[in-house]
C-alpha positions in Angstrom: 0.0 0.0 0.0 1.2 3.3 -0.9 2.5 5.3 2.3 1.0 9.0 2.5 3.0 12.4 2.5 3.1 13.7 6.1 4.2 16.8 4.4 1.5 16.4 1.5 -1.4 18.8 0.9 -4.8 17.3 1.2 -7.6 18.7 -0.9 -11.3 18.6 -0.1 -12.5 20.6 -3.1 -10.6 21.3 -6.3 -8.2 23.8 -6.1 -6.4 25.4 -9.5 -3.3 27.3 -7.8 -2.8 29.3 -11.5 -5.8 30.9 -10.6 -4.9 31.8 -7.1 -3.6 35.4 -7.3 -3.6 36.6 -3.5 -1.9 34.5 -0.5 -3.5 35.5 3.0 -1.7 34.1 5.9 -2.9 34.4 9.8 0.4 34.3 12.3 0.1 32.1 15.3 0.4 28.5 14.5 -0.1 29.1 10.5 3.8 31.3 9.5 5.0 31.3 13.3 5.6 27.6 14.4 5.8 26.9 18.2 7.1 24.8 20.8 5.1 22.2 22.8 6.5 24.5 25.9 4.0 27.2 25.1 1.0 25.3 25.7 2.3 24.5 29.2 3.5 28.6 29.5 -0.4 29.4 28.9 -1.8 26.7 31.4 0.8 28.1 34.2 -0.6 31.4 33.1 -4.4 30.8 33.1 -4.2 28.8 36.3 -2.2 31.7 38.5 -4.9 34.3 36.8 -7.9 32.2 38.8 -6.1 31.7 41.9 -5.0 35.2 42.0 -8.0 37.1 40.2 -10.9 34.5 40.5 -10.5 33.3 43.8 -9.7 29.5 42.8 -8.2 27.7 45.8 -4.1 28.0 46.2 -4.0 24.6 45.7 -4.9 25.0 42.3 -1.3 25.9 41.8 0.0 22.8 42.1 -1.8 21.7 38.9 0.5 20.5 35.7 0.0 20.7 32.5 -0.2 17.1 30.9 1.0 17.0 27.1 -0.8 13.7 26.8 -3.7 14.0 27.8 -5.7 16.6 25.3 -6.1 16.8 21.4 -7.6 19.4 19.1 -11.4 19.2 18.1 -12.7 18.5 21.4 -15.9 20.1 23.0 -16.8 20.8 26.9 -20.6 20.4 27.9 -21.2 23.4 30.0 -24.0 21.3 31.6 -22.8 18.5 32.5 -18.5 19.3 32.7 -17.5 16.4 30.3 -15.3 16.5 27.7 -16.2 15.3 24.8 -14.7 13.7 21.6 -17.9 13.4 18.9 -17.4 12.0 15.1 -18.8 12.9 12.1 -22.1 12.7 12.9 -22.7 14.0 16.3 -22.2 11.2 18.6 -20.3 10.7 21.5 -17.3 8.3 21.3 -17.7 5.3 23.9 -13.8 5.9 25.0 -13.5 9.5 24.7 -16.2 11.0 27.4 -14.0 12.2 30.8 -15.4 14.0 33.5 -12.6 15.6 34.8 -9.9 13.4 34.1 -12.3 10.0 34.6 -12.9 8.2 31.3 -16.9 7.6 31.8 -18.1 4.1 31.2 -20.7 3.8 28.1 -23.5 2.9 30.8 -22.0 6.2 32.6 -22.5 8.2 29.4 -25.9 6.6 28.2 -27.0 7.9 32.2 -25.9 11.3 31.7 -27.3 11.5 28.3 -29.7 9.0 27.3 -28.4 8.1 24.3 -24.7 8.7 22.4 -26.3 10.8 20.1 -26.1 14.6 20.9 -29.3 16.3 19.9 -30.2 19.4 18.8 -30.8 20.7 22.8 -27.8 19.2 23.8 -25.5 20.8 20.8 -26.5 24.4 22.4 -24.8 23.3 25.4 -21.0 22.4 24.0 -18.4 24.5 23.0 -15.8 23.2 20.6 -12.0 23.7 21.3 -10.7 23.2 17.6 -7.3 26.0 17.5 -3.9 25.1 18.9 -4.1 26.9 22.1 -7.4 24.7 23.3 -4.7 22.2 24.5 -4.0 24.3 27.2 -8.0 24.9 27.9 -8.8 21.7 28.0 -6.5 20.4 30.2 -7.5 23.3 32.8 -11.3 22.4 32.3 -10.5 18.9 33.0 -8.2 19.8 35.9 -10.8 22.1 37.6 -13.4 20.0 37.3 -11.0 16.8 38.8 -10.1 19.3 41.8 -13.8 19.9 42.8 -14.8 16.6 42.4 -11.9 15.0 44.9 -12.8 18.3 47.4 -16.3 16.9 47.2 -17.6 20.4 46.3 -20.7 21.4 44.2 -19.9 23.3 41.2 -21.3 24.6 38.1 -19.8 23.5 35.1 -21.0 26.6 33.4 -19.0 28.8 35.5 -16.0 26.4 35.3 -16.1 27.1 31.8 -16.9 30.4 31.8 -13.6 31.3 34.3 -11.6 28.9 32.3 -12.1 30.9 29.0 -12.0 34.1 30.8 -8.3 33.1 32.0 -7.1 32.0 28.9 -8.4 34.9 26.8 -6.8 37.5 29.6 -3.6 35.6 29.1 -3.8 36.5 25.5 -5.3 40.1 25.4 -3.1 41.0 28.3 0.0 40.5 26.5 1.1 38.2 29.5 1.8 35.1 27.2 3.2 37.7 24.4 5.8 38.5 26.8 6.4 35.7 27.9 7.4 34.3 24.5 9.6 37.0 23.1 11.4 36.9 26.8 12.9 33.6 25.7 12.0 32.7 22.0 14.1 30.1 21.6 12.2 28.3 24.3 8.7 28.4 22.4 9.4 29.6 18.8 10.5 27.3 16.0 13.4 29.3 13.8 12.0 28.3 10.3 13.5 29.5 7.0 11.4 27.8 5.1 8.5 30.2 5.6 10.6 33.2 4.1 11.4 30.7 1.0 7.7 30.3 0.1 7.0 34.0 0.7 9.8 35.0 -1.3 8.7 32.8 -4.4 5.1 33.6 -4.2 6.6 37.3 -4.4 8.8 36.2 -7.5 5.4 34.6 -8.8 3.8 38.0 -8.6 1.4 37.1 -6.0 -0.1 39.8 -3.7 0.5 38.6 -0.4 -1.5 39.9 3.2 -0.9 39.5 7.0 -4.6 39.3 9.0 -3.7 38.4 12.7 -5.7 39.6 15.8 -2.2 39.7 17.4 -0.6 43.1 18.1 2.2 44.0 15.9 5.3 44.4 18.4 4.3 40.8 19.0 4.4 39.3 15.2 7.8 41.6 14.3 9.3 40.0 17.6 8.5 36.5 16.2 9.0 36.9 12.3 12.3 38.7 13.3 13.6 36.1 15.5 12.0 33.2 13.0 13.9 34.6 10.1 16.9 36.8 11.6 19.0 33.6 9.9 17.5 33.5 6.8 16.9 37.5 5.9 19.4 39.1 4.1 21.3 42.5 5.3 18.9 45.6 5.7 15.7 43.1 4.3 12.3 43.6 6.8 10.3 40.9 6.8 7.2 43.7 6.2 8.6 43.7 2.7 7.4 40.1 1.8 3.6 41.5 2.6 1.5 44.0 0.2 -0.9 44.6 3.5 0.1 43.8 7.2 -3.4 44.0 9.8 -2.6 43.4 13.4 -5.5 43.1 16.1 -7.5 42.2 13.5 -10.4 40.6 16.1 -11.6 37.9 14.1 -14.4 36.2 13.7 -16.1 39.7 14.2 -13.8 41.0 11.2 -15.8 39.0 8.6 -19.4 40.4 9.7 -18.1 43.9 11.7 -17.7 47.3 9.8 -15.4 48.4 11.9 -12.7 51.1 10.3 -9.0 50.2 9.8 -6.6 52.3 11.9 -3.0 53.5 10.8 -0.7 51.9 13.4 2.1 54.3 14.1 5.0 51.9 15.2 7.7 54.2 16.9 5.1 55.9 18.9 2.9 52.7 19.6 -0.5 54.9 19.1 -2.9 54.6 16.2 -3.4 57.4 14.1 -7.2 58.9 13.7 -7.3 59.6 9.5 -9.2 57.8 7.5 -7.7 54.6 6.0 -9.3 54.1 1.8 -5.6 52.9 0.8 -3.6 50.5 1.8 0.3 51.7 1.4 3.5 49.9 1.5 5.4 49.0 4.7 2.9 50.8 6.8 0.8 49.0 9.5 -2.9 48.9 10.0 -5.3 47.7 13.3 -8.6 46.7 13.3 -10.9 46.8 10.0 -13.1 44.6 8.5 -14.0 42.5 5.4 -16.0 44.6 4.0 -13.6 47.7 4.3 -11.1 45.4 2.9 -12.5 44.2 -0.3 -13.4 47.4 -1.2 -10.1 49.1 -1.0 -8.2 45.8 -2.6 -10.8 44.7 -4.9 -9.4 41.5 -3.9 -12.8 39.0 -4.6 -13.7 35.4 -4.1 -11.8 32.2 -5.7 -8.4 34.2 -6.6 -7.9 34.5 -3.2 -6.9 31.8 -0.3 -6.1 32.4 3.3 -4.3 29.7 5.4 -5.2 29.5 9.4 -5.4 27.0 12.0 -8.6 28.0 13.7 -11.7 26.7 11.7 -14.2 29.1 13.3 -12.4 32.2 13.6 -10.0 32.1 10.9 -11.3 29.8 8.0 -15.3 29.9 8.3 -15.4 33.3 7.3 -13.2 33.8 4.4 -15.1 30.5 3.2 -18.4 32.2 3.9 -17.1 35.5 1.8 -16.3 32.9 -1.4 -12.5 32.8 -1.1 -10.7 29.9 -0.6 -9.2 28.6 2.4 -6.1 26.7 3.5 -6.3 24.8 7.2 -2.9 24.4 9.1 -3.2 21.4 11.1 0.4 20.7 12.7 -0.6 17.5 14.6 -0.8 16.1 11.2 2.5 15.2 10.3 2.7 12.6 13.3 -0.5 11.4 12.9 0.4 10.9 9.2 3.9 8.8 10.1 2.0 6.8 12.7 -0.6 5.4 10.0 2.3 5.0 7.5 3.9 2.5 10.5 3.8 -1.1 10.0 3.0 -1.7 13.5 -0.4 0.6 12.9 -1.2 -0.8 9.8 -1.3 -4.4 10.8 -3.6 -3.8 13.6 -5.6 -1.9 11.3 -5.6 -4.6 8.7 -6.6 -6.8 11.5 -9.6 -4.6 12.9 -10.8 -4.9 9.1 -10.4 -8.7 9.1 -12.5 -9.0 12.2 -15.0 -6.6 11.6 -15.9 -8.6 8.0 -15.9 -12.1 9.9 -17.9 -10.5 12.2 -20.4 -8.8 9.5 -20.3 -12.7 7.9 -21.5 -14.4 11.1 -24.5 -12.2 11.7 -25.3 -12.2 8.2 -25.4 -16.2 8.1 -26.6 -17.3 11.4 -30.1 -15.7 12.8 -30.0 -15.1 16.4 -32.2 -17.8 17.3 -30.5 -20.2 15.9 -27.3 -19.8 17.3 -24.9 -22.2 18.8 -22.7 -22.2 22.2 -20.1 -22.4 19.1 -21.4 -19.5 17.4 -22.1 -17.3 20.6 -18.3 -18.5 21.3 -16.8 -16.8 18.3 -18.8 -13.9 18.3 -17.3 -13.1 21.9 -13.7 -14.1 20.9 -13.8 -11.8 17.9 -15.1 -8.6 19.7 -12.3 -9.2 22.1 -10.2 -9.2 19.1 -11.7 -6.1 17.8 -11.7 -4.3 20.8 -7.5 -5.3 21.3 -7.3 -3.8 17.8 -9.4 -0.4 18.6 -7.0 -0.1 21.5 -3.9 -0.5 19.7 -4.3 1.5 17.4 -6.1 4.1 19.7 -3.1 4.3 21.9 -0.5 4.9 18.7 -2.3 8.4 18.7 -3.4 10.0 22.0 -4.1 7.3 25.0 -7.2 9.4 26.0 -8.9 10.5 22.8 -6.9 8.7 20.0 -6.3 10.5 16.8 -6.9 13.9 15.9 -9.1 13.1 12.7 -11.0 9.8 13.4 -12.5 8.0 16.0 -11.6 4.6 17.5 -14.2 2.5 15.2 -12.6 4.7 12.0 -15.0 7.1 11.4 -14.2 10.6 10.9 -14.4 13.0 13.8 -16.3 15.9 15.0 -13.2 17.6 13.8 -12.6 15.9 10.1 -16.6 17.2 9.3 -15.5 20.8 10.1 -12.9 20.6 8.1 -14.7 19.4 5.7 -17.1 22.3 5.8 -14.6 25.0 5.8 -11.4 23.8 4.3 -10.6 23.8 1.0 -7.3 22.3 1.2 -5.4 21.6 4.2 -1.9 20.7 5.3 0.8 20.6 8.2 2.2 23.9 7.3 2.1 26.7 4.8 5.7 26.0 3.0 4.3 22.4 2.3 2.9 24.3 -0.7 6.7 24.6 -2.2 6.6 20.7 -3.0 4.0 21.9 -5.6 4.6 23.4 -8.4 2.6 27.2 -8.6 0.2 26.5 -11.2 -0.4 22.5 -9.9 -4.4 22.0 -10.1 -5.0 20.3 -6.7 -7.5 17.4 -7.4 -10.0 15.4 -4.4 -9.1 11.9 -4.7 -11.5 9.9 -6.9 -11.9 7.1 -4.3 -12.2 9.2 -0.9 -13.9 6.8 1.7 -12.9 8.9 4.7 -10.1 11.8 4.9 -7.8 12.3 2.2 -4.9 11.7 4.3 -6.4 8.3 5.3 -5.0 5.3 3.9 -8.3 2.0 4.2 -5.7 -0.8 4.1 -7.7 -3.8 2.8 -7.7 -6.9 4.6 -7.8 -9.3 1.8 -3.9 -8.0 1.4 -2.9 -9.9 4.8 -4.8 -13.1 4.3 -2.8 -16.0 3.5 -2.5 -16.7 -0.2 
């Protein structure tokens, strides 16, 4: 079987790059790449803002962050405090339901909800943690919650939320994690010259090319400088590789506001009050919105692409507004290498051989006629199954599996939205300089589940 491209770019809908004329790029986590340590730097941070500011108990402190334990896509029920992994279509996976850090049982979940199936009623209640800093968030939910469960405490798990997100947004708007990272950058930012290569050749290529970020600008020129300070050549500012450069850009509420652009005087740090109806060379703006923005760059629909790593607030809008739109997943690469392993594809091979013996079985022999024999197998091959599902499930994330698909290999919660709102997606940005700049990027003809995904048939393990 063909091995996949952790490095590859993965197309949900046909994409001609010839016809692509304007590259948008958002900062965090799409051109700045970052360090696992930052997600423990914003925990430390959110945590010591509820202890100190909230009123959390001191020994709150004491919590650590835990890389293992969370994955992207997840959502928190602010009724009932559970985290929850759901696939494609809405239901909750049997393994990936904790309340606090507790894996629930299925008769555990089927008691809180009735069903695995999360309704319409239920959907209102569940906030989805799909960027690269939910990590951090959901870890602290689950954390809280475990700490007022042990302490035997009543709590609401609205207001757990509610303080969570409050914490980890004030660590963000407050500059306190902005700070923190440009105090010791080679702790949490990835030096990568890479990025200035495919900036430079869309440049070549004659593509316009625009910076929309909601963080401040000091910020981004303290990363890009650091991030390219190897690779930029005497005198060069990165500012040159951009046509337009937006800081504090607030998205979502960009794509819907009609809020003015601001000038963003950099030596004085103030913002300047005349009107903005051009957009000038190495000059800085705040704020804005779509609207404002298409009408001063006349920059319309399908010739344009922007790449984020936030499905709501960066790529649902632009997708919305008819460009296209480029998702920056970084968890893929490994999840990419672990399918290509032999180890993870035997197991899977082996799930698929069990599952069809299974499908033959109950297809053959009615219920009432079955024999000790019969009911024999069918217990002996679940087990097998469920060794396999475990296996497998482990290779990713030992609490929630892989990023994309659920233990019984159906796409996530997270593969359907990004489905919904990405064109294309990949690991990183300057994946796209494996392709040639007027490649046509094609869906596979035989997609049964995620581009990336490899369905390894069993009949190539059977014995001849």
């Amino acid at each position: 079987m063909p091995k996949m491209n952790p490095e590859g770019i993965y197309v949900n809908k046909n994409l001609r790059l010839e016809n692509v004329q304007v590259y948008g790029f958002d900062y965090d986590y799409t051109l700045a790449h970052y360090s696992p340590n930052l997600h423990r730097l914003i925990y430390d941070l959110a945590k010591e803002h509820m202890v100190n500011e909230f009123r959390y108990p001191e020994t709150c402190l004491k919590f650590r962050y835990d890389q293992t334990f969370p994955i992207r896509g997840l959502h928190y029920d602010k009724k009932n405090g559970c985290l929850l992994k759901l696939d494609f279509f809405g239901s909750i996976e049997p393994d990936g339901c904790y309340f606090g850090r507790r894996k629930l049982s299925r008769k555990e979940i089927e008691q809180i909800y009735g069903t695995r199936h999360i309704g319409h009623d239920q959907a209102r209640g569940l906030v989805g943690l799909m960027d690269f800093f939910c990590f951090s968030e959901a870890c602290l939910l689950a954390d809280v919650v475990q700490h007022f469960v042990d302490a035997k405490l009543e709590f609401d798990a609205t207001y757990i939320y509610e303080d969570v997100d409050r914490a980890i947004q004030h660590v963000h708007r407050s500059g306190l994690v902005h700070r923190g990272i440009l105090s010791d950058p080679y702790r949490y930012l990835v030096k990568n010259g890479q990025v200035l290569r495919f900036l430079t050749m869309l440049r070549e290529k004659g593509k316009k090319i625009f910076l929309l970020t909601n963080s401040p600008y000091n910020f981004v020129d303290g990363g890009m400088c650091f991030m390219l300070e190897d690779s930029l050549g005497y005198r060069e500012s990165w500012r040159e590789l951009f046509d337009v450069v937006i800081a504090k850009a607030n998205k979502p509420e960009f794509y819907t506001s009609e809020h003015p652009f601001r000038y963003y005087d950099m030596e004085n740090d103030t913002l300047a009050f005349n009107k903005v109806d051009a957009f000038l060379p190495n000059k800085i703006y705040y704020h804005g919105s779509l609207k404002s923005f298409l009408q001063i760059t006349k920059w319309n629909g399908p010739e344009v692409i922007y790449f984020g790593d936030h499905l709501f607030s960066d790529l649902r809008g632009p997708s919305r507004a008819g460009w296209r739109t480029a998702a920056i997943i970084h968890e893929l690469e490994s999840e990419i290498r672990i399918q290509n392993d032999d180890n993870y594809r035997f197991e899977q091979a082996k799930f698929h051989i069990v599952q069809e013996l299974l499908g033959k079985l109950h297809a053959t022999v009615a219920n009432s006629k079955r024999s000790e024999v019969c009911r024999l197998l069918s217990e002996e091959l679940n087990d097998e199954r469920l060794k396999a599902r475990q296996k497998m499930k482990n290779m990713f994330n030992k609490s929630f599996g892989a990023t994309f698909l659920t233990d019984t290999g159906q796409e996530s919660a997270f593969a359907y939205y990004i489905h919904q709102y990405a064109d294309v997606y990949t690991s990183k940005p300057e994946n796209f300089l494996h392709y040639p700049p007027e490649a046509w990027l094609h869906v596979p003809f035989d997609i049964k589940i995620m581009p990336h995904h490899v369905k390894v048939p069993s009949s190539l393990f059977k014995n001849p």
